[in-house]
Steps between C-alpha positions, in 0.01 A plus 500: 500500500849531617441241778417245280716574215751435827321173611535346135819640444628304861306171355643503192862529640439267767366269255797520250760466839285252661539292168892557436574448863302152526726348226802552693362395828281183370820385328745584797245292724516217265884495506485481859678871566457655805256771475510840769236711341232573231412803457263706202602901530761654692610702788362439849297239583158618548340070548670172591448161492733228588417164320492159612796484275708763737484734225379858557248618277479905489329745333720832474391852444629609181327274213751558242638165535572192730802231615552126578784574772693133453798307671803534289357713233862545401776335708407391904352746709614295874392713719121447409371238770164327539257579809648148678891694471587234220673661246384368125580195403797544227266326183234745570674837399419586141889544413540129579221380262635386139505747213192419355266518779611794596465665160112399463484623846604841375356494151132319654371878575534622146334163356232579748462835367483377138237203584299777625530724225400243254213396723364820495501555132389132445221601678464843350477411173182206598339786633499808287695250174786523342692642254753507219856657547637549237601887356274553246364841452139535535452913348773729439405882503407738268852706371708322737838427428472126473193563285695722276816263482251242307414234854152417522222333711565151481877501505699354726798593704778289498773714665586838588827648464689177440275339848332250400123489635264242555196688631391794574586512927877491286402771187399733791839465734728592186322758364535644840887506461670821474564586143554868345517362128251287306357143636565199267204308473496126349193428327294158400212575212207298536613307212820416713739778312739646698597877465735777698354794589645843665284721706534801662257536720295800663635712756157635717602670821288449805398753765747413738795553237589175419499360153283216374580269165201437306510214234173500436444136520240302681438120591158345576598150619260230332357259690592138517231207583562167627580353839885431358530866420448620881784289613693622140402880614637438832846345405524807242415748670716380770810538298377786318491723882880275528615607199412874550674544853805358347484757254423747755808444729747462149320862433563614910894357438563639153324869590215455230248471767548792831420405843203738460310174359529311810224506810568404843229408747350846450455484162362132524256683774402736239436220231315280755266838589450514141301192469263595761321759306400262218166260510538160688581297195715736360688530818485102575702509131727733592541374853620129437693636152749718746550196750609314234730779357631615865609104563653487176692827583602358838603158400724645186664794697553188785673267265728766343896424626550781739605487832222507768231351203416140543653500130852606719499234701481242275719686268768412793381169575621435098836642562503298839421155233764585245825623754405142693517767818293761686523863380685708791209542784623897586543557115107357397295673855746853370300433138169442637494817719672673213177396321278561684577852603503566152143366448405699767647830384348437152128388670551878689586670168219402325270509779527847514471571082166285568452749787583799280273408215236516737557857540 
């Protein structure tokens, strides 16, 4: 089992990179920029190709990501020569091109990774249908405190302690917050009147010590027909899975949400391994569902404006459009290593909770 939980969990990566790493090369190739390398994974090389093009095409031995290796991804890199001893012509270094190009060169791998996304649950929702979003609550439990507070099946949420929700991907990320007092709920009647609530909710701890809050609330999501509605269900749902990691990092940032809640590539090992003990269909469901959340999660946390994120980069080409002038070369490559050995430190950290947990 562990083999091919290892095998999908390589495919699915490499699929997600493979995707990401396409938009910036198809678009640097269309801008003319000279390209060294494309590679899916990293670490050694373990297969080359060169192209037709002159471009090496590897495949490294680590699949936890992959690189377009670019003239000029920053300012002119001169001492990089073709195989004739040329050097490269001036007007094919990407720190030449004009502002624009080079910021759908850099932003071209997170659209890639969104198109896919909202291919995948286009196509999910034509095969097993779709559904309806919004947070209305299907059964709430027997002496629960929401039940007891006076909120009953058929209500719907409308926010949660002042944050307003739209669906229920949202309901779940707040009431995940940290919170030692009671949870303000915001709820619509079925005949549209809108009351306050506070609950406290149920403390029940688990075996392993920690604590669990139990609402008592449940959603059943009803089903929507219509060709229209797939492509509705996959716009919605698209900014529905948005939505929630942007709550998610304002939880990381603001301490409402630990580190413990994120999963590195052993944790997204474990979740992959997961699927394989369910029935074909189930697991074909669950399969193509986490590609499309895994490239949503790569294309958001690649857009975000921090050094060494595609998001960075463009984040300095902006400052480079307003000063009329080039941010200092030594001062933007010390922010980008900065960056990235901070991603890297965090990627160890909570590669070994996920480790841990295992245990």
């Amino acid at each position: 089992m562990w083999f091919l939980t290892l095998l999908l969990f390589i495919f699915i990566l490499g699929l997600i990179v493979l995707v990401h790493e396409l938009g910036h090369f198809l678009w640097a190739k269309k801008f003319g920029v000279y390209i060294y390398e494309f590679s899916i994974g990293m670490g050694p090389v373990i297969y080359t190709k060169k192209g037709k093009d002159g471009i090496n095409y590897n495949i490294r031995a680590f699949p936890i990501g992959g690189f377009v290796s670019m003239a000029g991804e920053v300012y002119e890199d001169d001492d990089e020569v073709k195989e004739n001893g040329k050097k490269i012509p001036k007007n094919r270094f990407l720190c030449n091109k004009p502002i624009w190009q080079r910021i759908i060169v850099m932003a071209a791998g997170v659209i890639n990774n969104f198109l896919l996304a909202l291919v995948l649950l286009f196509a999910w929702a034509l095969i097993w249908g779709s559904t309806s979003l919004e947070p209305i609550i299907s059964k709430v439990e027997d002496n629960s405190a929401v039940l007891n507070a006076g909120i009953k099946a058929g209500d719907k949420i409308v926010a949660i302690n002042n944050h307003k929700v739209n669906t229920w991907d949202e309901a779940q990320i707040v009431l995940y917050y940290k919170n030692d007092g009671y949870y303000e709920f915001r709820i619509e009647h079925p005949d549209g009147k809108v009351e306050d609530y506070k609950i406290m909710p149920n403390v029940v701890k688990n075996e392993d010590g920690t604590e669990t809050k139990v609402f008592g609330i449940y959603m059943e999501a009803q089903p929507t027909k219509g060709f229209l509605n797939k492509i509705v269900y996959a716009f919605q749902k698209f900014w529905s899975l948005m939505s929630s990691l942007w709550l998610t990092i304002a939880g990381l940032v603001t301490g409402k949400i630990s580190l413990d809640a994120l999963s590195g590539p052993v944790g997204i090992y474990n979740v992959v391994g997961t699927g394989l003990t369910m029935k074909f269909n189930e697991w074909a469901q669950y399969t193509m569902y986490l590609v499309a959340y895994l490239s949503i999660n790569v294309g958001f946390i690649n857009i975000l404006p921090f050094p060494a994120f595609d998001g960075g980069r463009i984040f300095f080409l902006i400052i480079e459009k307003i000063k009329g002038s080039p941010v200092n070369q030594q001062f933007e490559n010390w922010c980008h290593t900065i960056g990235f050995i901070l991603l890297m430190i965090l990627i160890v950290l909570v590669t070994i909770k996920d480790i841990i947990r295992l245990f």
